[in-house]
N, C-alpha and C positions, 0 to 999 in steps of 0.2 A: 638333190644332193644335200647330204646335211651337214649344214656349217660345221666346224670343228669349235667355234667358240661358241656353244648355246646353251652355257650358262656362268655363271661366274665363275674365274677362276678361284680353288683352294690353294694358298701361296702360304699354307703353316705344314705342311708335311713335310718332316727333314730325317734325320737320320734315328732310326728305332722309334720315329713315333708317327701315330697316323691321325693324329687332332687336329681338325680344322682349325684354320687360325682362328675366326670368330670366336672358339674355345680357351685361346692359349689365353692362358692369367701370366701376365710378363710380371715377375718378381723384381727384376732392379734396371736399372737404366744401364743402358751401355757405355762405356768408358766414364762410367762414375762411380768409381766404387766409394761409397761412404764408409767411414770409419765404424768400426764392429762393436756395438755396445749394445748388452742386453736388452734396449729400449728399440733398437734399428734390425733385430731378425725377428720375421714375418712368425706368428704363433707356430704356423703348420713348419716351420722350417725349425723350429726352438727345441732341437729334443738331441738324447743322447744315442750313444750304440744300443743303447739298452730296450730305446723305446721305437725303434726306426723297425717299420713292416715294409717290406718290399715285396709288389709284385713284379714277378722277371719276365711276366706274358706280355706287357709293354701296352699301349693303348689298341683300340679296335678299328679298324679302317673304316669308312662312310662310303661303299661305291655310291656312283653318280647314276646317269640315265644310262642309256643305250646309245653309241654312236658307229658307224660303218670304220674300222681301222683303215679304208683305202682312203675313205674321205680326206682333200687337201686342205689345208687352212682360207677359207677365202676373204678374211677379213683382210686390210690395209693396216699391215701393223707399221706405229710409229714406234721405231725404238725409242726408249726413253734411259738414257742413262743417269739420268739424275733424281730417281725418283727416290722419295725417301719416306719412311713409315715413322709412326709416332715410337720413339723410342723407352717412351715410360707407359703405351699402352692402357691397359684401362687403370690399371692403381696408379697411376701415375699421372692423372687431372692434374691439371693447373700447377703443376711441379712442387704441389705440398707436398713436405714431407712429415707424416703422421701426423696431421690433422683432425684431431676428435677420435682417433684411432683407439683400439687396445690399447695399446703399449705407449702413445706416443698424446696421453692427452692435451688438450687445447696448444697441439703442436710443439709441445716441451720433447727436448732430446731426453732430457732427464740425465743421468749422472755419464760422462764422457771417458768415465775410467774402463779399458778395452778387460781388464782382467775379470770385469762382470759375468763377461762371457763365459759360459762355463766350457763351451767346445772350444775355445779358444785356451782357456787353460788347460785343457785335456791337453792340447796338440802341444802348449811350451812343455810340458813336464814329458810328453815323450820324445820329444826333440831333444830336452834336458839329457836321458839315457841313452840316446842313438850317438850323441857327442861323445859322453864318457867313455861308448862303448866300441866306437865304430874303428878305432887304431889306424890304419895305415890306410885305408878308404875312408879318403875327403867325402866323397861323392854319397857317403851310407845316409849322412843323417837328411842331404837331403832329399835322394833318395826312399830312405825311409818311412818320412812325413808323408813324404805324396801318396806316397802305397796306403798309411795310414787313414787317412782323409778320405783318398776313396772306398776303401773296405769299411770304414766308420762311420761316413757320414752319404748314405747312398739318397739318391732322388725317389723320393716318393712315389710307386708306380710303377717307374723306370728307371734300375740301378745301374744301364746300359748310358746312361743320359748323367751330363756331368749336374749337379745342384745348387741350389743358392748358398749353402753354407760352404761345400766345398771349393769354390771358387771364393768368396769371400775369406775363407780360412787360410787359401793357398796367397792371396795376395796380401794379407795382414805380414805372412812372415818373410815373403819375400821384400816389400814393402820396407820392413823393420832389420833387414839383412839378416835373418836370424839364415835363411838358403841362399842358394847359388838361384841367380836369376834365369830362369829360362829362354826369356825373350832376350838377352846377350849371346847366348850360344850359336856355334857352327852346327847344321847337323850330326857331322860328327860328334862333338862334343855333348850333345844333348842326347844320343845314343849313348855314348859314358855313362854317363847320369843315368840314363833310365835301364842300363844293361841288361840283362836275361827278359826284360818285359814283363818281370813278376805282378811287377805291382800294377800293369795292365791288366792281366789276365786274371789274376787270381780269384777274379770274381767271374769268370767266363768258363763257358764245359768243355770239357775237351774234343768234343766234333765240330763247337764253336771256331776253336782254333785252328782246329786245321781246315775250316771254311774260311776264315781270313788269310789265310799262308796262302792258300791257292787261289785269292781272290786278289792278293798282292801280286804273286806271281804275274798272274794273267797283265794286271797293270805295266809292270815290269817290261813286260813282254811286247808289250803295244807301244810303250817309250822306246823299247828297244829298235819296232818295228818302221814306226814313226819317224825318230830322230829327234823326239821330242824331250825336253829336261823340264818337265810342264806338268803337273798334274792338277787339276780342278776336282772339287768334288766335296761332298757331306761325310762327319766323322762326328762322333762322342766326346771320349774321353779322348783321345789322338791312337785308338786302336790302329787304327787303318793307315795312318801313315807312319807310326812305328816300325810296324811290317813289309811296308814298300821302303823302307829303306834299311832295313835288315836285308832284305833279299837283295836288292841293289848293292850292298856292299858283300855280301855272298856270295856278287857272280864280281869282285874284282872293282866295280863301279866306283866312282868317286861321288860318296852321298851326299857331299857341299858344292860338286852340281847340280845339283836339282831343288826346286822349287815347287811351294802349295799353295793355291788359295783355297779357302775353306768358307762355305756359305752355311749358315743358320739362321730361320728366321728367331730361334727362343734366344731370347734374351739373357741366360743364366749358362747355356751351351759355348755363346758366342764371346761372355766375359771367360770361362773358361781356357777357351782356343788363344786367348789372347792375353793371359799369364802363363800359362803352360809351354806354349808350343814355341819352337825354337826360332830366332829372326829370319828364316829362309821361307816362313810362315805368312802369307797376310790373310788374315782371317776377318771377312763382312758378316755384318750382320742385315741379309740380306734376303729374298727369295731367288733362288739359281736356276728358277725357270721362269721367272714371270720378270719385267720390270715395272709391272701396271696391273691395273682390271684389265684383263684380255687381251694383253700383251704378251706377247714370246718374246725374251730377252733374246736379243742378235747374239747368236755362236760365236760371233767375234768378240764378245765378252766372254766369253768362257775359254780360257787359255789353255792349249795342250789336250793332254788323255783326260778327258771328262768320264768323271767316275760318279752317277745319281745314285746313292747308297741308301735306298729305304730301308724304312721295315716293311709296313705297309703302303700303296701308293695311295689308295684311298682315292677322291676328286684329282686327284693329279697326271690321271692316267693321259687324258688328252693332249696335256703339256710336253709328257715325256715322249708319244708319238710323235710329236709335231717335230719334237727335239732332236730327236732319234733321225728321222727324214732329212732334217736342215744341215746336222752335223753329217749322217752318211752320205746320201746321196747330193746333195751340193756342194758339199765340201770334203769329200771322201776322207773323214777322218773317222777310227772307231769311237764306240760311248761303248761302256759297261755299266748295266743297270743292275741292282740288286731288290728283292722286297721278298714280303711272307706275303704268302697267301689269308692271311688272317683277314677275317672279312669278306672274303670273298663266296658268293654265293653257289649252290651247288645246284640250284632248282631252277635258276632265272637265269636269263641272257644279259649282264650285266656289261659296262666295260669296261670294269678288274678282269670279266672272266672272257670274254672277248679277247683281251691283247693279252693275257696270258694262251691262250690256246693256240693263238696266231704265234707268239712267240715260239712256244714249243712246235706247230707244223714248218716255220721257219727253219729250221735248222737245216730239213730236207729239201725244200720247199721254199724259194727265195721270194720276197713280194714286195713290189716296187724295187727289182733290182738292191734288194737290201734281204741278206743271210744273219740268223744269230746261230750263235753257238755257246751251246752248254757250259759254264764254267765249274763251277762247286753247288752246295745242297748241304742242308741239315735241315735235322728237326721234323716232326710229322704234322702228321693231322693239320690244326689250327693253328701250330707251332712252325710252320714248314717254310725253309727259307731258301731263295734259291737268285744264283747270278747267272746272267747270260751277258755274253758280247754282242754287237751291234756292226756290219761291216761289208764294205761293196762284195755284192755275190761273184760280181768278174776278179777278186783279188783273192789271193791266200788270206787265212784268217791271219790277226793280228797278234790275236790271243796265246797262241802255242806258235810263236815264229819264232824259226830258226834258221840265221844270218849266213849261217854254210849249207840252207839244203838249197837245191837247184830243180824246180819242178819240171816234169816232166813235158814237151812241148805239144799245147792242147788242152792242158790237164785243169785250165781252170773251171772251177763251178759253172756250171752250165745254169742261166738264170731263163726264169722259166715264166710265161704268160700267164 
């Protein structure tokens, strides 16, 4: 039998990127935002709209060995809930700040005046014109900015993935009251704010979006099925819960019932989630599958419709079967997994391409008493992204349920040896 823990786990793959942690360079400490002076943003972070290259392809996934998807976990996992990671990472030794650095010689801040900044003047002057201009909508200038900030100031790489400047930019003005604070807001309220989702999207394609609508939906739909006011799961910029509570207020729902937590191990993602997103929000900076080296975090940390939103799964694929198993068949609740195939090998028996194959003969084909089902799709080739549901093969799915149909008696999925 081959153990399902044999090898370390990868606990840095989260939402649109497939970088082993070992990889990630964490940019700022979390809940420490420093005051914004041209001496305190990172070189690679210091540039204007003018000078920002983005690649939209996102990082490249690392499949791992070969492992059996029936294989059970047979370690003795200790849950650990208190486990915690170094939060300043590797630039973040010994908690200097700009020690012998570029910018920050023999640890001098150097001059403390924030309008140094030069992106940070960009954003008061168009803030400046969003006020004069915005008339009878409060909501425009703040509004406005944030739209601004992300179409202007995108993540190196990954413009899917929120950045250091942008997050630092958004809590300078929030900070300074110059905006409406988001972490005060009802759901409701922070839908106000953010209205039509312009300033979400407008950096996303249009099969993008309507693979998010139906990847909401599905959520929706699984709350609905559930009874659950609960949703867990990985998110960017706050696409993904934007859109589950658009659609929840589309069927009638009341969207200040419900609640998120949001996991990220990046460091700049997770400062994000947590000026942005609205108080219905708790947002960790944390891994959402691991609480350790070769630990599975207990499902009973994980609250409600568990939503794993990759790009890539990359080393993570192990975790997510394990997760998948512990969540459906122990505890018969659904998961909804997302990722691209990027990285994924086409000549070799990997396990990215392993549990994608098994997921798609699942559909027909139940294993371990555990069915998936199809959700949405975009994008091709290397580019190709795709969500499936996760859920007991003796239940209706949970994905497309609907609270008035009445199945026929017999009619459930027949699960199969």
């Amino acid at each position: 039998m081959v153990p399902m823990f044999n090898h370390t786990y990868n606990s840095g793959i989260t939402d649109c990127t497939a970088s082993p942690e070992a990889t990630r360079q964490v940019q700022s400490p979390v809940g420490n935002t420093a005051k914004v002076t041209t001496q305190s943003i990172p070189v690679s972070q210091r540039m204007t709209p003018q000078t920002v290259s983005v690649n939209s392809s996102g990082s490249r996934a690392h499949p791992g060995d070969y492992m059996d998807f029936d294989e059970e976990c047979e370690c003795e996992c200790e849950w650990n809930e208190n486990i915690s990671f170094d939060e300043n990472g590797e630039d973040g030794e010994d908690g200097e700040d700009g020690e012998d650095g570029e910018d920050g010689e023999d640890g001098e801040d150097g001059e403390d005046d924030a309008t140094q900044w030069e992106e940070l003047a960009d954003c008061l002057g168009v803030l400046d014109e969003l006020e004069a201009t915005c008339g009878e909508d409060e909501d425009a200038p703040t509004r406005g900015i944030i739209g601004y900030i992300i179409r202007s100031y995108p993540r190196k790489g990954n413009h899917l993935q929120p950045s250091w400047t942008q997050h630092q930019l958004l809590t300078e003005l929030v900070d300074s009251g110059r905006v409406f604070d988001p972490r005060d807001m009802t759901n409701s309220e922070w839908l106000e704010v953010i209205d039509t989702g312009s300033i979400l999207f407008e950096i996303v394609t249009p099969d993008a979006i309507a693979d998010i609508a139906a990847r909401a939906s599905a959520v929706v739909n699984a709350l609905d099925y559930s009874g659950e006011t609960h949703v867990t799961l990985l998110d960017g910029h706050g696409r993904v819960v934007y859109q589950i509570l658009t659609e929840l207020h589309a069927r009638g729902l009341n969207v200040n019932d419900y609640t998120f937590t949001l996991y990220d191990l990046d460091a700049d993602v997770d400062a994000w989630h947590k000026i942005f997103m609205p108080k219905s929000v708790e947002s960790i900076c944390n891994d959402m599958l691991c609480s350790g080296p070769d630990r599975l975090r207990s499902p009973d940390q994980l609250a409600g419709v568990v939503y794993l939103n990759f790009c890539g799964i990359g080393n993570c694929v192990h975790q997510t079967e394990d997760m998948i198993r512990a969540l459906v068949s122990r505890q018969s609740r659904p998961i909804l997994v997302s990722y691209s195939t990027r990285g994924m090998s086409n000549e070799r028996e990997t396990p990215f391409r392993y549990f994608h194959r098994k997921t798609l003969a699942m559909q027909a084909r139940p294993r371990d008493g555990i069915s998936s089902q199809f959700i949405s799709e975009h994008g091709s080739g290397a580019n190709y992204f795709c969500t499936f549901g996760f859920y007991r093969a003796d239940e209706l799915s949970p994905f497309e349920y609907d609270p008035d149909y009445e199945p026929e008696e017999g009619g459930a999925m027949e699960c199969y040896e």
